[in-house]
N, C-alpha and C positions, 0 to 999 in steps of 0.2 A: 283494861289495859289499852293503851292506844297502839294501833298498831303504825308501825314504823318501815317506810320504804327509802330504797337508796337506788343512785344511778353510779355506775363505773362506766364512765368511757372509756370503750374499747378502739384504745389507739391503733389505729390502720395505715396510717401513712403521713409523712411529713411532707409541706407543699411549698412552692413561694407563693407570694401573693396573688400572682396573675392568673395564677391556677386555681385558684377558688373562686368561685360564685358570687359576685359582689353583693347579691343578692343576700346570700346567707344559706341558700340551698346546698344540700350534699358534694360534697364534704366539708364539715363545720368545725370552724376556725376554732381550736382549743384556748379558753381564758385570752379571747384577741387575737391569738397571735398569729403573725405569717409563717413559720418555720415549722408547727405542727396540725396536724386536724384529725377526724377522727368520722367516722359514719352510721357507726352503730352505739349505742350504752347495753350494759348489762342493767335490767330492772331487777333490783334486789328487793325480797319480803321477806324481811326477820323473821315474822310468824311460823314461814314453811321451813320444811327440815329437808323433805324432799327433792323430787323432779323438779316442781312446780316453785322453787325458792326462786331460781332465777329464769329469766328470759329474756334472750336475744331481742334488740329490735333497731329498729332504723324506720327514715320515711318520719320524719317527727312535724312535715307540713301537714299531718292528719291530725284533727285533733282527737281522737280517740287512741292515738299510739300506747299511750298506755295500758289499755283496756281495765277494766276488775276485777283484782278488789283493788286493784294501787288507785291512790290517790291522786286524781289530776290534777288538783290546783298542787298539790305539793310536787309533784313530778314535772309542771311547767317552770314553777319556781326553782327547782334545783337544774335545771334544766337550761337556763337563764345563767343563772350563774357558773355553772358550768361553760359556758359561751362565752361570758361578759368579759370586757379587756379589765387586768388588773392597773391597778394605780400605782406610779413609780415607787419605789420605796429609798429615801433619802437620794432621790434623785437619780437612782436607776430606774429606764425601763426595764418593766416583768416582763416584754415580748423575747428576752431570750437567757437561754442561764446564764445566773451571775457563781461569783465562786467566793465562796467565804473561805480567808485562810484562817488558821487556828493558834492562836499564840497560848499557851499555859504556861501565868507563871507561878507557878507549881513544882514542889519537889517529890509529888505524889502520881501526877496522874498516868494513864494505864499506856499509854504509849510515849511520851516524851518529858514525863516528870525528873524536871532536875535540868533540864538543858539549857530552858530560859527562866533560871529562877529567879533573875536579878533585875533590875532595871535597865542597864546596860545590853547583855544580853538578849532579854525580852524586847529592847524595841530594834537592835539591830535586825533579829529573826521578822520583826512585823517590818522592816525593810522590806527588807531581801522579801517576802513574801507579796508587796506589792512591786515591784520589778519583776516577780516570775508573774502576774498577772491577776493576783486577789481583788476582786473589786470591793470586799468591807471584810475588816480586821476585827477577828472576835478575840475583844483579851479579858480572861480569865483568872483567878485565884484562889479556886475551888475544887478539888477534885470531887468530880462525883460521879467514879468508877463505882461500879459494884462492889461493896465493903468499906467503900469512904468514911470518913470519918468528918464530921462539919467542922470547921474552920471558925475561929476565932473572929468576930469581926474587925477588931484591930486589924490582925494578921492580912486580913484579906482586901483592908483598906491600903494597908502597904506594901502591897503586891502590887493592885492594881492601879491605883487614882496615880502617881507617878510615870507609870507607861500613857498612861490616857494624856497625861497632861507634855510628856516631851514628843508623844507623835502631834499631838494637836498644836505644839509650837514650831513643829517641821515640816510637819506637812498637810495633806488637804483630805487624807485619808478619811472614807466611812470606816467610823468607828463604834463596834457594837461591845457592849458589856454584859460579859457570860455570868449572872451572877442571880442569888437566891433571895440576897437582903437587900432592904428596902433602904436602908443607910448606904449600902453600899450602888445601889442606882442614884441616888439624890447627888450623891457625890461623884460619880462618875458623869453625869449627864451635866454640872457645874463645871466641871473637869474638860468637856466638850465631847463626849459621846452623844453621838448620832441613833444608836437604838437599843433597846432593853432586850435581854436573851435569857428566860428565865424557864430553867430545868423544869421548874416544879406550875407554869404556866400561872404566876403569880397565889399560888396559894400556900407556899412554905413561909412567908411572912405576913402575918397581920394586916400589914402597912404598903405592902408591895403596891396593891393595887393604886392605893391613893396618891402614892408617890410616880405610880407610871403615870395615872390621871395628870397630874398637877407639870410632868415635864413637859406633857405634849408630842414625845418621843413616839417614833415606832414602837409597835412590843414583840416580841414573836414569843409565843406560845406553844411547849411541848407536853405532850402526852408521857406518864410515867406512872406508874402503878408501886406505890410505896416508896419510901426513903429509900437514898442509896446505899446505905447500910446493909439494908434486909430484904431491897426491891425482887432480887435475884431469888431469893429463898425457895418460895413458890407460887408464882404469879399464878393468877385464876382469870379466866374469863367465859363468858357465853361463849360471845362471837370476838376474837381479838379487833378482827377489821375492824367489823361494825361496834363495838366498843370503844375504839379510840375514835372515830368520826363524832361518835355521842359525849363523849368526853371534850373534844376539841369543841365541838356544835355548844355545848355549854357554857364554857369556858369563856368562847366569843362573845355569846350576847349577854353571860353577866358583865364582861368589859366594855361590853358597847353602853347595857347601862349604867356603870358607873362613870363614863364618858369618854370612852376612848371611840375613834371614830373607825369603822371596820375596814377603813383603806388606810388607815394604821397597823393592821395584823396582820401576822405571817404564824401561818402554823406546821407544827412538826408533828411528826406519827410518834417519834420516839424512841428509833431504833436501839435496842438494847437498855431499857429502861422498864424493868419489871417485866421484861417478857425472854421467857427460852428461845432456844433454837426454831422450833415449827412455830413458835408465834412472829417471829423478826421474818424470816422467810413468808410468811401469810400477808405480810403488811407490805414486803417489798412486791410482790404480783400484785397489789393490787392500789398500788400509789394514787391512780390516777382518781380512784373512788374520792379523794382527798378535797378537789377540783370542787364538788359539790358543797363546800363549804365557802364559794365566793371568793377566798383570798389565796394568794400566794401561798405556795407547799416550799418548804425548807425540807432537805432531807440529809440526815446526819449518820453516814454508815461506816467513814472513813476509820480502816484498822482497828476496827471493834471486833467482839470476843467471834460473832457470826460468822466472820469469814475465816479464821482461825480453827473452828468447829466446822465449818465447810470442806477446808484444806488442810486440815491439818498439821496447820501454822502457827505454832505454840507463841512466839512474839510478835509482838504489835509492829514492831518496824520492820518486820519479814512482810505484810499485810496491806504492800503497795496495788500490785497488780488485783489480787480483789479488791480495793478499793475502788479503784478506775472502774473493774465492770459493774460491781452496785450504783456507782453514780451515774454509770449511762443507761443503765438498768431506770434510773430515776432520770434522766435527760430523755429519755424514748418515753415515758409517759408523762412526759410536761411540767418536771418540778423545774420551780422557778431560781431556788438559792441548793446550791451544795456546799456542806461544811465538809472543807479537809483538812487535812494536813501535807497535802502534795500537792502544791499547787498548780505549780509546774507542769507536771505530770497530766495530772486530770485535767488543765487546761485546755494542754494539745492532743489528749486523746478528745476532750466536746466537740473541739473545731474542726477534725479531722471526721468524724461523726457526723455532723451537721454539712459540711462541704460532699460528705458521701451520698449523704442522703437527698441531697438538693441535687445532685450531678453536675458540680459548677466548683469551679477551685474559687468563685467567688464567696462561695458557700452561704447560707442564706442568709435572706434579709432583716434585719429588726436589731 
């Protein structure tokens, strides 16, 4: 069996520019940016169960830092990308969070199904959601809550390709398409969608992939352990973290070779997607592990069942205020895109965030 090692930067401190090393010396610039850095990684070995699984370290101008059994060409290389600045994504810079609003139009799904089920409707709310500050509009016509039921693809064509197609005559909006079928990218991307947003990280349809191929589109990529139907039933894992890292790790470079280009991928861990309560919580401590896969982290935690089972918050639209702290919870270890549903909201708590942390009502740079 090959043995398998992983790095977690342990985020320390967020800087501006002039406060870092231009050199590259302690403290290192997280995925480029000027707004976070970091000075130590967690060395992870699958292998061990024990003491010895993980170890602190820092001082990475040594070239022994890793010492044995980890692997140093694999530990330099993730190590690298860990560093390395990400590539805009449809014309966002990844040097600082962007905020994805959430349109469903859906009479199903688990927190707003029914509200924007119409075309009307649906693009007013993807309005009003770039006026409260969404920088790309993910529209939807699929629920796929836990116990979903899949969607017709008609149905789902007529959900969505109409929204896609009167934002894209009104406005200049990034527009991403939340969806599973491969018919239904081809046509949303002709439609004028800006990037593909696929649950099942294109492996729920046959043709996904070749159709993401052939648009040239961004893709983002999530982690999900079974159908929506029966995800929830009894997810299983070794290690959850280290499972969906391997899962996502995969995933990538079958898409790279079928030709997508890796500064086209955004990946997601998956939040509430085959996994319980102590796996969704295991995944959010440890975001930043994510980094080590080169490209932008998506993290999608907005009024899902977790914080509900945290607080004891039996509705989704009671499920604002945890919302905001998992997203800064994911803004403190350097995800690059957050899906909500508050846009508003989470916006001005990032900025307010980010200005604390820099000590400057300029708030930071990037």
């Amino acid at each position: 069996m090959i043995r398998r090692f992983y790095l977690r930067p342990v985020i320390s401190l967020a800087a501006q520019s002039n406060r870092l090393d231009p050199n590259g010396a302690a403290p290192y610039r997280l995925c480029g940016r000027h707004d976070i850095a970091f000075t130590h990684v967690e060395l992870i070995d699958r292998a061990e169960k024990g003491e010895g699984r993980c170890r602190l370290v820092g001082g990475f101008d040594a070239q022994d830092w890793y010492h044995p059994p980890f692997d140093g060409g694999q530990m330099w290389a993730t190590f690298e990308a860990i560093v390395r600045a990400r590539a805009p994504i449809s014309g966002f810079s990844m040097e600082r969070p962007r905020i994805m609003g959430i349109v469903n139009v859906t009479p199903d799904s688990f927190s707003d199904g029914g509200q924007h089920a119409n075309t009307k409707a649906a693009v007013a709310h993807a309005v009003r959601l770039l006026e409260e500050g969404a920088d790309i509009l993910d529209i939807g016509g699929e629920s796929t809550r836990p116990g979903s039921d899949t969607v017709a693809l008609r149905e789902e064509l007529a959900r969505v390709i109409p929204v896609i197609e009167a934002l894209r005559a009104t406005t200049k909006a990034v527009i991403s398409v939340d969806t599973r079928k491969a018919e239904v990218m081809r046509q949303a991307a002709a439609a004028g969608a800006d990037i593909l947003n696929d649950v099942s990280a294109l492996t729920h349809d046959p043709k996904a992939l070749d159709v993401a191929v052939a648009s040239g589109l961004p893709v983002m990529l999530m982690h999900a352990q079974g159908d929506p139907k029966t995800m929830n039933d009894n997810p299983q894992y070794d290690d959850v973290v280290l499972d969906v890292f391997d899962y996502l790790a995969k995933r990538m470079a079958e898409c790279v070779t079928a030709g997508i280009a890796k500064d086209k991928i955004v990946v997601d861990p998956g939040i509430g997607f085959g996994k319980h309560l102590h796996h969704n919580v295991a995944v959010m401590k440890s975001l930043s592990l994510y980094h080590g896969l080169g490209v932008p982290v998506l993290l999608g935690a907005s009024r899902k069942k977790m914080i509900g089972q945290l607080c004891d918050v039996p509705h989704a639209r009671d499920r604002m205020p945890g919302s905001i702290a998992a997203a800064l919870c994911g803004v403190a270890q350097g995800v690059q895109i957050l899906r909500v549903h508050d846009v508003a909201e989470t916006r001005q708590a990032v900025e307010v965030w980010r200005a604390s942390i820099a000590g400057t009502e300029a708030g930071l740079a990037g």
